[in-house]
C-alpha angles and dihedrals in degrees: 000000000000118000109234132177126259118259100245083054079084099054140131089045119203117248089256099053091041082054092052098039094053089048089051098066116075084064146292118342137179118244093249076056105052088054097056088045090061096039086055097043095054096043105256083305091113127042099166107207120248101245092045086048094061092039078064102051093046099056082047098061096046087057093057090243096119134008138186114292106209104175094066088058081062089074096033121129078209131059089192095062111100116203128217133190139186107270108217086252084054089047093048089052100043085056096054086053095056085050086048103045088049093049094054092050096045084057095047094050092054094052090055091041093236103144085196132028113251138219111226105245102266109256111261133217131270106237099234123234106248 
């Protein structure tokens, strides 16, 4: 029997992991797409850089939180490209820190006595004096 941490051991995760981690799991991805998919999910606000990205990765594979995914290279266009996928520790503490991160902002709202989060009104444009 190996002794493991516990899953909240991991917590609380950096931004970056957390971004790896959620565009890790809808399956198996290679490191340049993981960060597209992270790119795409926040908008084009975060553009991790490649050798951060795999800094990342690599921490979380030592952790146990994600490991190679081998049978996605099977499909690949691109033997170079090497997969990676959520461990089910990684999915159990993503998952804490979904609890976590909830709980913080529920807090946060009611300090500020906002019962829903709000969107700042998009800037709009100055007429211009024609």
């Amino acid at each position: 029997m190996t002794d493991q941490p516990s899953p909240e051991a991991f917590l609380p995760l950096s931004d970056l992991a957390l971004h790896v981690m959620l565009a890790l799991g809808d399956g198996p991805l290679h490191g340049y797409g993981i960060g597209k998919e992270i790119e795409e999910r926040s908008g084009g606000r975060l553009n991790p850089t490649t050798g951060g990205l795999y800094q990342a990765l690599k921490r979380l594979a030592e952790d146990g939180l994600v490991d190679h995914a081998p049978e996605a290279e099977v499909d690949s266009p691109d033997a170079r490209r090497r997969y990676f996928r959520l461990t089910p520790l990684g999915r159990q503490v993503v998952g804490l820190e979904m609890e976590r991160l909830q709980g913080l902002v529920a807090v946060a709202l009611s300090l500020i006595h906002i019962s829903e989060p709000t969107r700042p009104a998009p800037l709009s444009r100055m007429p211009s004096s024609a």
